[in-house]
C-alpha positions in Angstrom: -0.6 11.2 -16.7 -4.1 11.2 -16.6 -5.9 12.2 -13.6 -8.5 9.2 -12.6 -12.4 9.8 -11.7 -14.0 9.1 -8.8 -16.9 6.1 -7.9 -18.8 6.0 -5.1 -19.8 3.0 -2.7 -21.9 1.7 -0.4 -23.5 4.5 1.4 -21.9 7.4 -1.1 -18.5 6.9 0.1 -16.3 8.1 -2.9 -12.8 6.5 -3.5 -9.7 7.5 -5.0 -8.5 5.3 -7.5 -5.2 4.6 -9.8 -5.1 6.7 -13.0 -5.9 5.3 -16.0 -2.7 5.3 -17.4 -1.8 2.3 -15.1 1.4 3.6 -13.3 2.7 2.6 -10.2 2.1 6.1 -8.8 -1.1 7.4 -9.4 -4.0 7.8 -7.2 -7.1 10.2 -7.3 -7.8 13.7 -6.6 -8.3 15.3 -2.9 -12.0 13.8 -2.5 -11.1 14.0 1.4 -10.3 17.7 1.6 -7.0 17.6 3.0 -5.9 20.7 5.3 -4.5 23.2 3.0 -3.0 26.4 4.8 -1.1 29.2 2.3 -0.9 27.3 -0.4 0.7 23.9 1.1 -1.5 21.2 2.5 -0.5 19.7 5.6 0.2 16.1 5.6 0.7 13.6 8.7 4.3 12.3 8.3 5.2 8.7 10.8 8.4 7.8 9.5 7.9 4.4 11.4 10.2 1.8 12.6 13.5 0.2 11.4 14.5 2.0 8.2 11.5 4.4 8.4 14.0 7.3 9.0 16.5 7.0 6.9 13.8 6.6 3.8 11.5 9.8 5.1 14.6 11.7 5.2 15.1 10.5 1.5 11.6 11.7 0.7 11.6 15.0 2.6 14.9 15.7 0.9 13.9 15.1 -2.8 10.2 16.8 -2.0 12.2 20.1 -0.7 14.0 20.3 -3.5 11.4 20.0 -5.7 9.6 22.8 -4.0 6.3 20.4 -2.9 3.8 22.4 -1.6 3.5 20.4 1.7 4.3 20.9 5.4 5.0 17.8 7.5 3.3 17.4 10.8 5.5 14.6 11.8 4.5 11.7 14.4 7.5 9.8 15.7 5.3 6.3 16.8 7.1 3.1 17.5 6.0 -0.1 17.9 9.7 -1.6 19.6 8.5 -0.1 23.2 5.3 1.2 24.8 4.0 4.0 22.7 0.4 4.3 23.2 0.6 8.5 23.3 2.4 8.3 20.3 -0.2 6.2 18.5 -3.1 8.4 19.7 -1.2 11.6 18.3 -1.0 9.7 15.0 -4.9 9.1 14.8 -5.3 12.7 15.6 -3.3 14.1 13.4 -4.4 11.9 10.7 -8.4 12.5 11.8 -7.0 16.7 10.9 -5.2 16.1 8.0 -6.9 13.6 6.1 -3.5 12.2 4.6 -0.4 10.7 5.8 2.4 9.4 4.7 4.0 6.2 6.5 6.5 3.8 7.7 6.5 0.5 8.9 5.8 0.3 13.0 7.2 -3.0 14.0 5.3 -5.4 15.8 6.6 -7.6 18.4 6.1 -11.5 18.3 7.2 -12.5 21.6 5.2 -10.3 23.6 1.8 -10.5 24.3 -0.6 -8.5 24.6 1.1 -6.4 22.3 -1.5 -5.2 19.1 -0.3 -4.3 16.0 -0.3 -0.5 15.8 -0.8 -0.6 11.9 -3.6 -2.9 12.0 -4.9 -0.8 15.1 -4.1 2.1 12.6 -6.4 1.3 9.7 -9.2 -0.2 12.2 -9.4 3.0 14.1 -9.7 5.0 11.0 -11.8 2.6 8.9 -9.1 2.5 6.3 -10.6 -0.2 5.0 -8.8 -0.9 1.4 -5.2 -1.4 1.1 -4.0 -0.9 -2.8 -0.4 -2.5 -3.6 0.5 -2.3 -7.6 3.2 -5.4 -9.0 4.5 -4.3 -11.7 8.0 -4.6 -13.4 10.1 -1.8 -13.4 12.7 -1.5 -16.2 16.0 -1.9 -15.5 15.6 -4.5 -12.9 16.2 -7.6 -14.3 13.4 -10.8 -12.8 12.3 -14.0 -13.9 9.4 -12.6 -15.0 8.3 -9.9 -17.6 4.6 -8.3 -18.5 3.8 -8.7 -14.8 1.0 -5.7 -14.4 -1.6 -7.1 -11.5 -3.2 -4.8 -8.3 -3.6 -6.4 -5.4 -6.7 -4.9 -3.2 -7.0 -5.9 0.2 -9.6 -5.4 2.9 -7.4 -4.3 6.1 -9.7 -4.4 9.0 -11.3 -7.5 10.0 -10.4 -11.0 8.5 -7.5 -13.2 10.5 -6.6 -9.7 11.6 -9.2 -9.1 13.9 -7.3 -8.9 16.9 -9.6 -11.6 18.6 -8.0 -14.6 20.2 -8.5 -15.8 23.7 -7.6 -19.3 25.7 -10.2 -21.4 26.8 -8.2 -23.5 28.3 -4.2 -23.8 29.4 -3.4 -25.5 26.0 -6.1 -24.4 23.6 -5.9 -20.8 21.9 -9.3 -19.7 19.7 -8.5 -17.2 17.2 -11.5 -15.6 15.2 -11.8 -14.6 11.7 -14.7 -12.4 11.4 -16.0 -11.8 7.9 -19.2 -9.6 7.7 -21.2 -9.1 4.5 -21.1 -5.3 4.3 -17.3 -4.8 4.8 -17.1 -7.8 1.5 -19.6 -5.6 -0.1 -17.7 -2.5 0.8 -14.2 -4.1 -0.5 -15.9 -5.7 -3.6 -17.3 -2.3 -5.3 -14.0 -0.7 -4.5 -12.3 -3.3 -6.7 -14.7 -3.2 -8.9 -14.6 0.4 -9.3 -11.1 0.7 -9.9 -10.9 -2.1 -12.4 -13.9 0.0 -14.2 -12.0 3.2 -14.0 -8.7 1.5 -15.2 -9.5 -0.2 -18.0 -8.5 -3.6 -16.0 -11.1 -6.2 -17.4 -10.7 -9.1 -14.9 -10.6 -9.2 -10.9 -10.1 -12.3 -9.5 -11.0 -13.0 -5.9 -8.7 -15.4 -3.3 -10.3 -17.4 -0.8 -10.4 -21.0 1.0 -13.8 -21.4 0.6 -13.2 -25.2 -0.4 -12.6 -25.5 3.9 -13.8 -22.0 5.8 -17.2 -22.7 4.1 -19.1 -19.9 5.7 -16.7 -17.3 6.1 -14.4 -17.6 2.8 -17.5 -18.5 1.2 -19.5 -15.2 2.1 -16.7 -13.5 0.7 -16.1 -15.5 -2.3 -20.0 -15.2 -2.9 -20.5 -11.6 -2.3 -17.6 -10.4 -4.5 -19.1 -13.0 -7.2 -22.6 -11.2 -6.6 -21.2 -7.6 -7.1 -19.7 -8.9 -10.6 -22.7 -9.3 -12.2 -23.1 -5.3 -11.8 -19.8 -5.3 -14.1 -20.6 -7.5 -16.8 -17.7 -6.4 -18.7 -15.1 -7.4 -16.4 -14.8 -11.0 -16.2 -15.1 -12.0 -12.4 -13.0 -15.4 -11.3 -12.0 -17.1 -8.4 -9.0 -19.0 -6.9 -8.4 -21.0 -3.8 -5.4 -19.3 -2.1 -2.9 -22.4 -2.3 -3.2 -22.3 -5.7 -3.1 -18.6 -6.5 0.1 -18.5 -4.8 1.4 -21.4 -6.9 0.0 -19.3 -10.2 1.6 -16.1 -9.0 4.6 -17.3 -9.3 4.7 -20.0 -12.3 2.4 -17.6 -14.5 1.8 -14.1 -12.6 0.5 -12.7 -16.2 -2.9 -14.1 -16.2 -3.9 -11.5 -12.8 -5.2 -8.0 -13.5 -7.1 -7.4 -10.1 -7.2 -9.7 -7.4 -9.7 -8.9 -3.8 -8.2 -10.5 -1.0 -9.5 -10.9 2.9 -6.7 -9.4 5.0 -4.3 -12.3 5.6 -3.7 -13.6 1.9 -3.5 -10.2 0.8 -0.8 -9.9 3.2 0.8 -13.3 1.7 0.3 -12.4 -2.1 1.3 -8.9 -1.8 5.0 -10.7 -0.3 4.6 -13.0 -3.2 4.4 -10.2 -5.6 6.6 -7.8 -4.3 9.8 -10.9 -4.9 8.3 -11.2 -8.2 9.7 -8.0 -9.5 12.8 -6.8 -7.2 11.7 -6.8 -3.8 9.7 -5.1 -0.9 12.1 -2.0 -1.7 10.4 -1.2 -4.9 6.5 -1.7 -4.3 4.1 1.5 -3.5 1.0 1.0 -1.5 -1.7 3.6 -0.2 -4.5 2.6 2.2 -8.0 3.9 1.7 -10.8 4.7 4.2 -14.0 6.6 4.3 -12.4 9.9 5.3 -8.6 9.2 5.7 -6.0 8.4 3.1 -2.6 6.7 4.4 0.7 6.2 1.6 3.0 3.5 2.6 5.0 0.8 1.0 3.1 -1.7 -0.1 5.1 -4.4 1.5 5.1 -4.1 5.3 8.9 -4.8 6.2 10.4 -2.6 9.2 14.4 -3.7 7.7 15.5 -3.8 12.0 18.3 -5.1 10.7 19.8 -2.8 8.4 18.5 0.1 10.7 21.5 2.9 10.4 23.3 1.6 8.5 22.7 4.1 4.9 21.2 0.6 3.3 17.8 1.2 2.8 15.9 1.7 -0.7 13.6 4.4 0.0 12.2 3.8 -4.0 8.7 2.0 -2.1 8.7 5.1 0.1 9.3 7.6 -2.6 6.8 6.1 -5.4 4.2 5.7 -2.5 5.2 9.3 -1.6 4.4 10.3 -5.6 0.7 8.3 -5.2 0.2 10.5 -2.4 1.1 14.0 -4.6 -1.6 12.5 -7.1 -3.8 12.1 -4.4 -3.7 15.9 -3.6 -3.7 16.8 -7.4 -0.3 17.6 -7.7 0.5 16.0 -10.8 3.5 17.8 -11.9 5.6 17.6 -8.7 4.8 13.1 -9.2 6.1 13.3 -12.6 9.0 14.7 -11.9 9.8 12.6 -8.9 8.9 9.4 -10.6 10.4 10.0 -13.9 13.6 10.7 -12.0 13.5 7.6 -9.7 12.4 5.3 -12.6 15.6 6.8 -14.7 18.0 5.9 -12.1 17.0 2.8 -11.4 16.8 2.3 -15.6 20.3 2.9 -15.7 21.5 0.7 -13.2 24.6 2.5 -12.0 23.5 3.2 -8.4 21.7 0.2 -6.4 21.0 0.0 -2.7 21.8 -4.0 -1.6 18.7 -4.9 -1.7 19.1 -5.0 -5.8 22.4 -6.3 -5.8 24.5 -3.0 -5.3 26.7 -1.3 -3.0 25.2 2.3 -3.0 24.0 4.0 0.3 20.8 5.3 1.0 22.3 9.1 0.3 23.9 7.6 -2.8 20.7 6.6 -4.6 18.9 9.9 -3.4 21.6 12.0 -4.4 21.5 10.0 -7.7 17.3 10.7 -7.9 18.2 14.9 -7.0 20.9 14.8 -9.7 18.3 13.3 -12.6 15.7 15.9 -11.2 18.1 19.0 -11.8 19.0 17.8 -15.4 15.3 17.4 -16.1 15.4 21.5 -15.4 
């Protein structure tokens, strides 16, 4: 597959985009300089919460016996108990690696007080773009076909701000904040990657029609930075709607920008579209730090041990990553083989209707990488 260029932002920043070939598992070179000692670059590894180890053991397994040149400085963070040593170990690492690869760390609803440590994650490490690719997959059979969209996020302010407080006993304020440069930021990244991919429309979701000022700066300034692209045709939708659209016509979308919350919303959408949260790849971009994770953020606490999982999301987000370091040829392989078994159809996890075990599938993926030999 082709290996895609690099753009730069606001302020020089440069950012790793999907290839031009449009897979679901290709992401730029190693603009970030990862830590690369005798020949294997070091990568963070936080298997997360949930199913997060029974999937990293999927992906360790099949990237041993593919002989990928990495070494695993693994993080074992949790968000089901108090873990804030564990978290700051992950920042560090990530701050000396440069890239990670990552779980889902569950986040408790009934206690407060309690913040997110993935949304802590990207704020900490301004990882400010979150890149999830909806695409069907053959071999899994959906409602709809020719579904091909990218869903770009911005993952550090928005509704996920972290700021709420109580007046009054009674009355909670929660606030959105939605500045200009980090809309700026978010808009040339989509724009980039939609120039660099040979997408020609990007669409941007909002609610302007009612949070006037702060949907409508973002709605205005992604509209602004179109008219630097005048061959991509820039559009907007009003969130209600686009949710509606995604899932009564999801061909018309090539790139849609989202502020944090309905990218978190349409990303779900999308992910039911073709098969499920256990097939969609994600990566999360920032100015210095680049973190692979599934692109929809389920923990699957209830399924934990019991050999259920899909670790497909894990794995192809896992092959974005290798493209990410520029190791092409270890991707193909690992994508070619995943994409064959799940084109055949003879070994499914649950989640796709089967009865296979985690070990089953993976075993399955090591057995189509050996005859590939």
């Amino acid at each position: 597959m082709l290996r895609s260029t690099l753009s730069k932002t606001l302020s020089r920043t440069q950012i790793p985009l999907v290839g031009s070939a449009r897979s679901a598992t290709t992401v730029a070179s190693d603009i970030f300089k990862p830590l690369k000692y005798g020949g294997k670059y070091t990568v963070t590894l936080i298997p997360g919460d949930g199913i997060g180890a029974e999937v990293t053991e999927s992906v360790k397994t099949i990237f041993k016996a593919d002989n990928v040149p990495i070494e695993w400085e693994q993080v074992d963070v949790t968000g089901v108990g108090s873990s804030e040593e564990g978290f700051r170990e992950s920042v560090q690492s990530l701050k000396r690696n440069k890239v990670g690869l990552k779980g889902i760390l569950f986040t408790p609803v009934e206690r407060s007080g309690h913040s997110s440590f993935n949304v802590a994650l990207r704020q900490e490490l301004d990882i400010f773009a979150s890149l999830v690719l909806i695409k069907n997959i053959p071999g899994i059979h959906t409602r709809h076909d020719g579904i091909d969209m990218c869903l770009i996020r911005e993952n550090t302010e928005g509704e996920y701000s972290g700021l709420e407080h109580q007046s009054v006993p009674g009355v909670v304020e929660s606030l959105k904040i939605i500045t200009k440069y980090k809309s700026e930021r978010i808009s040339r990244f989509a724009f980039e990657f939609a120039l660099k991919n040979n997408r020609k429309k990007v669409t941007v979701v909002h609610k302007a029609n009612i949070m006037k000022l702060a949907d409508g700066l973002f709605r205005r300034t992604v509209q602004d930075m179109g008219k630097e692209y005048p061959h991509i045709t820039t559009n907007d939708m009003i969130v209600d709607n686009a949710s509606m659209q995604a899932v009564s016509y999801p061909q018309q979308f090539d790139v849609l920008v989202l502020p944090n919350l309905y990218g978190s919303i349409l990303s779900n959408i999308g992910a039911g579209l073709v098969g499920g949260p256990g097939l969609i790849p994600g990566c999360n971009i920032g100015t210095e730090v680049a973190v692979f994770e599934p692109g929809c953020r389920h923990v699957g606490l209830d399924i934990k041990g019991r050999n259920q999982a899909n670790p497909t999301a894990l794995l192809l987000s896992g092959s974005m990553m290798l493209r990410h370091l520029g190791l092409d040829d270890h991707a193909d392989r690992i994508t070619k083989a995943v994409y064959s078994v799940l084109a055949d159809g003879k070994i499914r996890t649950p989640d796709l209707k089967g009865t296979n075990t985690t070990s089953e599938f993976t075993k399955a993926i090591l057995d189509k990488m050996e005859a590939q030999l």
